[in-house]
RODO-2510 file (C-alpha; in nm, 4 decimals, decimal comma):
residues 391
     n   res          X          Y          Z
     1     x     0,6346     0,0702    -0,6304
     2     x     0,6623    -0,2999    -0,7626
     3     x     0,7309    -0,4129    -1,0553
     4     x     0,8319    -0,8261    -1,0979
     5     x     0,9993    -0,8421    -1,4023
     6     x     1,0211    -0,6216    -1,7473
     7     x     0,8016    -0,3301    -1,6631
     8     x     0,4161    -0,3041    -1,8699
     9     x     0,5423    -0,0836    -2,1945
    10     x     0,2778     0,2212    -2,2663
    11     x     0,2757     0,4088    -2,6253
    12     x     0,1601     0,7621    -2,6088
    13     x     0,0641     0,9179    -2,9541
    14     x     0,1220     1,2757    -2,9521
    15     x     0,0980     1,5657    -3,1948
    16     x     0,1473     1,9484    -3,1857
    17     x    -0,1496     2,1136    -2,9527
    18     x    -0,2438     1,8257    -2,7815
    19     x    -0,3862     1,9334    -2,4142
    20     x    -0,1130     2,0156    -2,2098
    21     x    -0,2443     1,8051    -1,8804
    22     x    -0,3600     1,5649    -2,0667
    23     x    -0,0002     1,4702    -2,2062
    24     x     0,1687     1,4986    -1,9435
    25     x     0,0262     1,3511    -1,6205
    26     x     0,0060     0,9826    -1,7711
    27     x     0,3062     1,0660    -1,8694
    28     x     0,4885     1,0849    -1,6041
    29     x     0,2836     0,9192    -1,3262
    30     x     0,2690     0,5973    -1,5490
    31     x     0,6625     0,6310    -1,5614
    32     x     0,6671     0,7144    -1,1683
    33     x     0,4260     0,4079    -1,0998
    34     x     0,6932     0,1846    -1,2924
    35     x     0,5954     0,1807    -1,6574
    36     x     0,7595     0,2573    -1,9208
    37     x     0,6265     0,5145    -2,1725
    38     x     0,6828     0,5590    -2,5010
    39     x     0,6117     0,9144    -2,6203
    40     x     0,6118     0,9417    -3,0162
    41     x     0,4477     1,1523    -3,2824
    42     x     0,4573     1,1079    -3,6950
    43     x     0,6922     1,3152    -3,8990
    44     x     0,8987     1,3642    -3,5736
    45     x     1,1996     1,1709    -3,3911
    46     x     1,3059     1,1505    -3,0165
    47     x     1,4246     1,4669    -2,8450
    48     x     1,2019     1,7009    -3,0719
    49     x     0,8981     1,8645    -2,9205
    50     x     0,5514     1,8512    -2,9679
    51     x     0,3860     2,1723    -2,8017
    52     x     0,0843     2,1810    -2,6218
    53     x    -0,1958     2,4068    -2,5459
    54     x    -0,4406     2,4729    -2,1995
    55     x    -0,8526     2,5959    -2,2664
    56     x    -0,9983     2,8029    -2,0458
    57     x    -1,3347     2,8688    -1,9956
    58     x    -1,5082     3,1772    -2,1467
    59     x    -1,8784     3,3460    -2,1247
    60     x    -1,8956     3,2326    -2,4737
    61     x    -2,0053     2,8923    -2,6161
    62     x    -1,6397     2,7496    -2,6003
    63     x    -1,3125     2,7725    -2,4857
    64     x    -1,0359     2,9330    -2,5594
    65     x    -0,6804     2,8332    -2,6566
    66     x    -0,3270     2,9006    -2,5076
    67     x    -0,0164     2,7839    -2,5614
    68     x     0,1832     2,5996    -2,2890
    69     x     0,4629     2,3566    -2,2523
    70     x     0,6615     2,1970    -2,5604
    71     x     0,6554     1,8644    -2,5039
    72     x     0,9689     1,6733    -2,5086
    73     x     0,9248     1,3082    -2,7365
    74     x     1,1434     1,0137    -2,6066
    75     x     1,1069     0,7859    -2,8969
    76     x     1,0664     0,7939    -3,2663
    77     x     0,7413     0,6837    -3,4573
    78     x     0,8963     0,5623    -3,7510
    79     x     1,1095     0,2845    -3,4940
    80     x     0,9259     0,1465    -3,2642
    81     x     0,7356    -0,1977    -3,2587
    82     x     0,3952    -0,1374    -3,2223
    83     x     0,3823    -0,5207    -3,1004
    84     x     0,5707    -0,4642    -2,8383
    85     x     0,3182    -0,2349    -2,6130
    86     x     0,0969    -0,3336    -2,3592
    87     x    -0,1403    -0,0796    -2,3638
    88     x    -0,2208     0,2860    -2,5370
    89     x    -0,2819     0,6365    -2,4735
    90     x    -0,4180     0,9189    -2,6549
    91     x    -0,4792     1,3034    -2,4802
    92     x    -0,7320     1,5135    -2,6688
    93     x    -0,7458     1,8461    -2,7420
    94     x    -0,6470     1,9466    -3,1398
    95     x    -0,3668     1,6895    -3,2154
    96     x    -0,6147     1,4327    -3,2569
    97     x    -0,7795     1,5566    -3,5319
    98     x    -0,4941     1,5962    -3,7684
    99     x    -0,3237     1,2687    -3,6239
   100     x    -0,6779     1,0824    -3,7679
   101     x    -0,5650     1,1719    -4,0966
   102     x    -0,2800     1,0105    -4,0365
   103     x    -0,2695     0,6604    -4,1907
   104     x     0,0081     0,5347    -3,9847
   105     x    -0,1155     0,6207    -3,7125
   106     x    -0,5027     0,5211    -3,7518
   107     x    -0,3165     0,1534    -3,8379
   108     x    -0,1219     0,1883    -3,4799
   109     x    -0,4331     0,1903    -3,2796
   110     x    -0,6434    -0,0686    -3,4555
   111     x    -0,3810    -0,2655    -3,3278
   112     x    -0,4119    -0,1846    -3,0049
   113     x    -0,8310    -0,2265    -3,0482
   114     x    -0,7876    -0,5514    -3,2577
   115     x    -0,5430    -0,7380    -2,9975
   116     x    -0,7837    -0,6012    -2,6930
   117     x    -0,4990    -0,3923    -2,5373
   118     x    -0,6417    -0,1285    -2,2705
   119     x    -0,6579     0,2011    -2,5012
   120     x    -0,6792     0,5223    -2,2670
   121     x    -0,8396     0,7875    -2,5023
   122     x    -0,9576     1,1432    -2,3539
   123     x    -1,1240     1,4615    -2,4827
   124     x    -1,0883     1,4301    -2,8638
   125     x    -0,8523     1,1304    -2,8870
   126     x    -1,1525     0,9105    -3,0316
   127     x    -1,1460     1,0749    -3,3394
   128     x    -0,8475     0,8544    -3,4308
   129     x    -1,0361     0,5414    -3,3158
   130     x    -1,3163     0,6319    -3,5251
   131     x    -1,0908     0,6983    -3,7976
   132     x    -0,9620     0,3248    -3,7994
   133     x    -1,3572     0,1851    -3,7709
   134     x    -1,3010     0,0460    -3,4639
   135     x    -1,5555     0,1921    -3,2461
   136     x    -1,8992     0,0624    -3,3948
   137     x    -2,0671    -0,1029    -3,1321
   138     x    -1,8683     0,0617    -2,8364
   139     x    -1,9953     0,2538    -2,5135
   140     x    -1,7839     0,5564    -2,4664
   141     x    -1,7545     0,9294    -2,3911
   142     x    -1,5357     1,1956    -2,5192
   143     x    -1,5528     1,5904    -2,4915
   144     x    -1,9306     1,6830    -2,5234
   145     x    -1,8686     1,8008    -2,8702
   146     x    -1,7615     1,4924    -3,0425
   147     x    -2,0389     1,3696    -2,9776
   148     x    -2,2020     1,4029    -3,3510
   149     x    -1,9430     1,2108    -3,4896
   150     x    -1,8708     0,9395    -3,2708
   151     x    -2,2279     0,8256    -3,3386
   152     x    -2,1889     0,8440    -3,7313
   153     x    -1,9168     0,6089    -3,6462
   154     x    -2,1035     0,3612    -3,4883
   155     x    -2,0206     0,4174    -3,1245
   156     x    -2,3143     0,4055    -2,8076
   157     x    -2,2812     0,7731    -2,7223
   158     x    -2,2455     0,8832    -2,3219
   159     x    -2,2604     1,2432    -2,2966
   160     x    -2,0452     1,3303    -2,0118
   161     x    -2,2260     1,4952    -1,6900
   162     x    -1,9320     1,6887    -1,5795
   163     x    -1,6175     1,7498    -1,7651
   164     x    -1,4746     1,4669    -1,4972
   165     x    -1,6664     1,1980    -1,6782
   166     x    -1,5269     0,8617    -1,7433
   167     x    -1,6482     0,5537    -1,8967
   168     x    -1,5069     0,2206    -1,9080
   169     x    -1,6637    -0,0776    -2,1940
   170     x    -1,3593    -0,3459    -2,1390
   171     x    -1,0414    -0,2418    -2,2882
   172     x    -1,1360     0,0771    -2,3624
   173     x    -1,0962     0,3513    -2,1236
   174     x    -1,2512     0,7139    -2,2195
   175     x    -1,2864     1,0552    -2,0140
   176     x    -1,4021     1,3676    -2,1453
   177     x    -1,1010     1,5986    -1,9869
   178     x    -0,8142     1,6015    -1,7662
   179     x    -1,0271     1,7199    -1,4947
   180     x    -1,1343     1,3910    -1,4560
   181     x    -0,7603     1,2131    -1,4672
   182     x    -0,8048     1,0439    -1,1702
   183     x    -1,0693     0,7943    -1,2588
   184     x    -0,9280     0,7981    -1,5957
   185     x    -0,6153     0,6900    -1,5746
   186     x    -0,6962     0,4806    -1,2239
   187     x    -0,9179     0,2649    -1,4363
   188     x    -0,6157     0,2210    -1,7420
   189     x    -0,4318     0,0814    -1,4385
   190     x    -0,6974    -0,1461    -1,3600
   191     x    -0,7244    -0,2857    -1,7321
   192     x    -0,3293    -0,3215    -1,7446
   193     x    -0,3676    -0,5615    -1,3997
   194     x    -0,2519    -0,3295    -1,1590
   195     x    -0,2566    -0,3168    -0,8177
   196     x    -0,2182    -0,0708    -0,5300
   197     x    -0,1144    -0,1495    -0,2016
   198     x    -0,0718     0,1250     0,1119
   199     x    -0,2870     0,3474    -0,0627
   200     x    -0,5109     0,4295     0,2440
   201     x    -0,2902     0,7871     0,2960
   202     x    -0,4123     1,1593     0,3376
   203     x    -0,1623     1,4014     0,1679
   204     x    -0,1835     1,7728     0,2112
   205     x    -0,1239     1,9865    -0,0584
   206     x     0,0215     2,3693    -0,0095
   207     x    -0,0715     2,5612    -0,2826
   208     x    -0,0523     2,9632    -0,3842
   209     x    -0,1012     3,1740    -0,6861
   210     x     0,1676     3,1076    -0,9559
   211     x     0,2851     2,7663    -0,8374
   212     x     0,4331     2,5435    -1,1132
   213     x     0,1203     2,4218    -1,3151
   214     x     0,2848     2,1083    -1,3554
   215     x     0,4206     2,0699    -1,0227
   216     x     0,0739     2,1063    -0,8616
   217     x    -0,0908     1,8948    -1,1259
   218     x     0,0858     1,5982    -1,1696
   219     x     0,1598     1,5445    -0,8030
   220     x    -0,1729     1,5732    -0,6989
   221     x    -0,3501     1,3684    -0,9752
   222     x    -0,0550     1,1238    -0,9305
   223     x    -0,1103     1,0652    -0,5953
   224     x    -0,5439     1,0358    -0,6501
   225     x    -0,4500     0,7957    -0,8932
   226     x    -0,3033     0,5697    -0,6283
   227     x    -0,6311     0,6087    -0,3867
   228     x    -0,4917     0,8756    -0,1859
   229     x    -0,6841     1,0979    -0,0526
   230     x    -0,5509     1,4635    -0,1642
   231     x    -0,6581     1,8021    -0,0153
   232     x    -0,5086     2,1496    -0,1598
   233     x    -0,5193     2,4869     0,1053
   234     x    -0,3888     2,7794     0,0565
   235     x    -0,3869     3,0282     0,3226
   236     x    -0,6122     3,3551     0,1476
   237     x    -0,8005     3,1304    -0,0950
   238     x    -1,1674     2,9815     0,0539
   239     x    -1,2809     2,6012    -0,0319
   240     x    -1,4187     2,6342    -0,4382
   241     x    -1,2146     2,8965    -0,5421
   242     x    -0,8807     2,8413    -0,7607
   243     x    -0,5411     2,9214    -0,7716
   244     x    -0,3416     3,0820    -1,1007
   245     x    -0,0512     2,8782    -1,1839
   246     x     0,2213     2,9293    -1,4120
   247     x     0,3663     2,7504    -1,6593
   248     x     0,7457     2,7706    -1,6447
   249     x     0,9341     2,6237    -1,9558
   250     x     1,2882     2,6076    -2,0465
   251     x     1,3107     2,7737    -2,4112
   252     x     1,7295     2,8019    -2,4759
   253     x     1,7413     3,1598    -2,2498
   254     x     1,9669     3,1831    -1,9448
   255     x     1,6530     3,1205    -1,7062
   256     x     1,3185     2,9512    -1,7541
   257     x     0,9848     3,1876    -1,9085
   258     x     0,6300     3,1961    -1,7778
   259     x     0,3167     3,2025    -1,9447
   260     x    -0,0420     3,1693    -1,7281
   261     x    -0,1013     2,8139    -1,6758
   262     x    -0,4153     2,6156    -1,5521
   263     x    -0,6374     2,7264    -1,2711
   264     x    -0,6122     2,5259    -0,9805
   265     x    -0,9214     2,4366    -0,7108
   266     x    -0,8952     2,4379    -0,3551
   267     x    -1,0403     2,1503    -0,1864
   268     x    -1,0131     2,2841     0,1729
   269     x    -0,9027     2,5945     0,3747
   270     x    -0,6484     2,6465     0,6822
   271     x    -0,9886     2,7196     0,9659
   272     x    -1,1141     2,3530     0,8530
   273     x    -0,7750     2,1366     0,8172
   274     x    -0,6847     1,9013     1,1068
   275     x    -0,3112     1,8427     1,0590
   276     x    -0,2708     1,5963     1,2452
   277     x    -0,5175     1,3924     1,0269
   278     x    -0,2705     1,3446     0,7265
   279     x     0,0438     1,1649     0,6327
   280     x     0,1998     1,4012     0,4352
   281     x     0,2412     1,7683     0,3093
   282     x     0,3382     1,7947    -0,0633
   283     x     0,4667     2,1787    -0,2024
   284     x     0,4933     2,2163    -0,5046
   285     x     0,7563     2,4843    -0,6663
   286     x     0,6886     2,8365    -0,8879
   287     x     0,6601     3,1654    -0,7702
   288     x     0,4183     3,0631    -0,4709
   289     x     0,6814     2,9672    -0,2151
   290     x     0,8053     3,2735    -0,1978
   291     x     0,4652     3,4191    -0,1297
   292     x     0,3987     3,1285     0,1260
   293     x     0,6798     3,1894     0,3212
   294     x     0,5278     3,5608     0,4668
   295     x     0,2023     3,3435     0,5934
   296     x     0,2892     3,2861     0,9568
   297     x    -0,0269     2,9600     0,9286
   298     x     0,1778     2,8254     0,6275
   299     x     0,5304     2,8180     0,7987
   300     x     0,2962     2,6752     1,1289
   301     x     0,1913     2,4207     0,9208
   302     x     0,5174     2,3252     0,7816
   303     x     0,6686     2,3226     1,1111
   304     x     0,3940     2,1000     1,2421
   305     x     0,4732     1,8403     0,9823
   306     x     0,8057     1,8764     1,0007
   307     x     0,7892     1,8469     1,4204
   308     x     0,5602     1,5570     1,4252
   309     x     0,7970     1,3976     1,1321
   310     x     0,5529     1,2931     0,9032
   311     x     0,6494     1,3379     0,5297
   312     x     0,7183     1,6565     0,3578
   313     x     0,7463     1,6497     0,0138
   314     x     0,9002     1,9869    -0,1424
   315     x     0,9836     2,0469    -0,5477
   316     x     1,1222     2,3168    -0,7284
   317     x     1,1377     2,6380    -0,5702
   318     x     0,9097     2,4970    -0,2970
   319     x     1,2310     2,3998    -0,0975
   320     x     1,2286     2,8550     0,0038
   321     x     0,8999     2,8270     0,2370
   322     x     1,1185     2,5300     0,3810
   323     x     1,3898     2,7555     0,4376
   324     x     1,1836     3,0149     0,5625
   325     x     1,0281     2,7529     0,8065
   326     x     1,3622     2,7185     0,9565
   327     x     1,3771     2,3405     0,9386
   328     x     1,6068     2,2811     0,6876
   329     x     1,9055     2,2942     0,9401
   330     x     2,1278     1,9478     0,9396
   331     x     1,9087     1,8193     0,6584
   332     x     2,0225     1,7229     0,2963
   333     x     1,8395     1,8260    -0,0104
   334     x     1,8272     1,9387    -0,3612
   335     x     1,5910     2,2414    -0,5162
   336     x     1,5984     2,3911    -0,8462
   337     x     1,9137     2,5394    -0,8515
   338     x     1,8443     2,8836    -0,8353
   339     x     1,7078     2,8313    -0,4916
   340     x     2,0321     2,6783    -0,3623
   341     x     2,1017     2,9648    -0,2124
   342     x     1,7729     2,9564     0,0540
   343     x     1,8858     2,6182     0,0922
   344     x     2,2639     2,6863     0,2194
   345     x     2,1724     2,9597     0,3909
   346     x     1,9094     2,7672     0,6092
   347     x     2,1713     2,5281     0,6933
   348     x     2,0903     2,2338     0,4819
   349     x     2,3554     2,0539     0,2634
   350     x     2,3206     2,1450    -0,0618
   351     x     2,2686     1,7847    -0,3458
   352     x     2,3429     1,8610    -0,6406
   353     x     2,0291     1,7417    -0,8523
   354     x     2,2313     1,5736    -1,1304
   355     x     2,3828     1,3473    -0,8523
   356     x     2,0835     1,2293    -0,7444
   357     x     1,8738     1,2101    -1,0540
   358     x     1,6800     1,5058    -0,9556
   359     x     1,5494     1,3612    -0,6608
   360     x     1,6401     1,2899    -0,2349
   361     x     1,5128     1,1511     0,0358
   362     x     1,6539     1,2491     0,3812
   363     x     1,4574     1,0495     0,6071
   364     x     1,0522     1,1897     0,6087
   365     x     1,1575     1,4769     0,3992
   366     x     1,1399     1,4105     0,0310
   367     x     1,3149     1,7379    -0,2308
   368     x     1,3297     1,7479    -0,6318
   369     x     1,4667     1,9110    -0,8955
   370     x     1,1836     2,0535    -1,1018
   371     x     0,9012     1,9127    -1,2723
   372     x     1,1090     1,7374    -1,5505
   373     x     1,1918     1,4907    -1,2690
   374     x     0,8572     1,4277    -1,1682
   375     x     0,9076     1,0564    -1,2335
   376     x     1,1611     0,9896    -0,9708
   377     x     1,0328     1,2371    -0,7148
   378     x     0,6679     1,1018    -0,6865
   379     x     0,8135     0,7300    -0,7165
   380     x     1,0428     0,8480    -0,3971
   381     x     0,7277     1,0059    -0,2287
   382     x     0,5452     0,6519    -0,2847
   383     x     0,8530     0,4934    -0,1700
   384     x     0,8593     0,6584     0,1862
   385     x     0,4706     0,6594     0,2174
   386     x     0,4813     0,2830     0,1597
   387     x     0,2232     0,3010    -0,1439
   388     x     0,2862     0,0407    -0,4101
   389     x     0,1864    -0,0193    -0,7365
   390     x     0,2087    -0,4084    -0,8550
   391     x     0,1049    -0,5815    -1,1890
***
């Protein structure tokens, strides 16, 4: 990445149940990409947490609701200079509708409407657009249900096709869901002037039941973001079908818990992959490497990458199918530190993650922490793909 000078500042307005992908992937991919971001939320200061809920689809007319990360805030609402950002972004789900009451916050983003700032608003996020009267006139789209109300307040209505829908009327960016991130948050890029260079890469993504949610996610939706082109395979799953994650959260007990997370799709399976037609393997961390590791085609495939040293890109607990691969021998990295011992044993020398902010690079092969340092590890992965982002 490339950044000349002080880096584009984001603001993120966040409240308690705001969707948990939807917070969290511009989050940190706008950080990794070289921005800084702002994460605040009324009544609450820097280093509290905002927590955040996944839907899942049901036979009946909606969704459900499940709790899922707490979300960690970096700055505090009450102290920061509105005047000072260069763009905005609001997830959706249930925060929005009880940050519209909110006059603080309703005056925060007319700002950002009034002074034509790009505005990145998703699912139900508009509601606190329409709350500040700033949408009559404007082409957008939103979760299908809001739409109703988004005409009463003026707005030219798209209902979204697929829950991937995006719109763009000048500065104003809107998607119905995260599913959709890619366009979505490509396109807030585009308003803020940015620019991608070496973005013509094929990354390969290893994936099994109970992987990190976020470690899959924000990788993968990271790296379409950029104009990558991004497969997931897993070795027992066919081409439509998904993947259970988990969501793994650190909650003041001696190890992290785990609640179910997002379902994850497959884009591909192992019969149809040509390996030797991408760039780099990414494997993300959870409970799946440990499953991976008794595929024989998922330790082939790793060794193939590995052999042919194109970049592998491991996170978490992802760092054990590594070890199980047998190719960790003479290299350096750092895991989550539980896994350190699959690491020593495999003959690797052990980083210590807090030496290395979370994050190394030894040669092709690319190892992290854990999803809180999902910032540095996907700005390392662009770094040794040679993808850049410029404004």
């Amino acid at each position: 990445m490339t950044n000349l000078g002080s880096p584009k500042k984001i603001l993120m307005l966040c409240g308690d149940y705001m969707e948990d992908l939807e917070a969290i992937v511009p989050f940190q991919a706008l950080q990794a990409f070289g921005l800084s971001v702002d994460a605040v939320c009324p009544d609450k200061k820097s280093g509290d947490i905002c927590r955040t809920v996944l839907y899942r689809i049901t036979p009946h007319q909606t969704y459900s609701e499940e709790r899922a990360h707490n979300f960690t805030l970096n700055a505090t609402f009450d102290e920061i200079d509105v005047s000072s950002y260069d763009g905005l972004v609001i997830p959706g789900a249930r925060a929005p509708e009880y940050l519209a009451t909110y006059e603080s916050v309703v005056k925060m983003a007319k700002h950002f409407a009034i002074f034509g700032k790009p505005i990145a608003s998703i699912c139900h996020g508009s509601l606190i657009l329409a709350a500040g009267g700033v949408l009559k006139g404007r082409t957008l789209t939103a979760f299908p249900t809001l739409g109703p109300v988004l005409v009463t307040a003026g707005a030219n209505w798209i209902q979204p096709e697929t829950m991937a829908s995006c719109y763009v009327d000048g500065n104003l960016i809107t998607g119905a869901a995260y599913y959709g991130h890619a366009e979505f948050i490509g396109n807030f890029i585009k308003a803020l002037k940015g620019t991608v260079t070496g973005f013509n890469k094929r990354i390969l993504v290893l994936c099994e039941d109970f992987m990190e949610e976020y470690e899959i996610y924000v990788p993968f939706q990271s790296l379409q973001i950029l104009g990558c082109h991004v497969d997931s395979v897993s070795p027992k799953i066919e081409k439509g079908d998904r993947c259970y994650t988990a969501i793994h959260e650190f909650e003041g007990d001696q190890n992290f818990s785990e609640k179910n997370g997002h379902e994850f799709e497959m884009t591909t399976t192992f019969k149809d992959i040509d390996a030797s037609s991408y760039d780099a393997l990414v494997i993300p961390g959870g409970r799946g490497p440990e499953y991976l590791a008794l595929h024989q085609d998922a330790i082939n495939l790793v060794k193939y990458f590995v052999d042919s040293r194109k970049v592998v890109a491991s996170i978490g607990y992802g760092q054990q199918i590594l070890a199980a691969a047998d190719v960790l021998k003479g290299k350096k990295c750092t895991a989550y530190p539980a896994a350190k011992l699959h690491v020593v044993l495999a003959g690797a020398t052990w980083i210590e993650p807090d030496s290395v902010d979370g994050c190394y690079a030894d040669g092709n092969l690319v190892t992290g922490v854990g999803w809180p340092k999902h910032p540095q590890f996907i700005a390392k992965l662009m770094e040794v793909l040679g993808v850049k982002l410029s404004f």
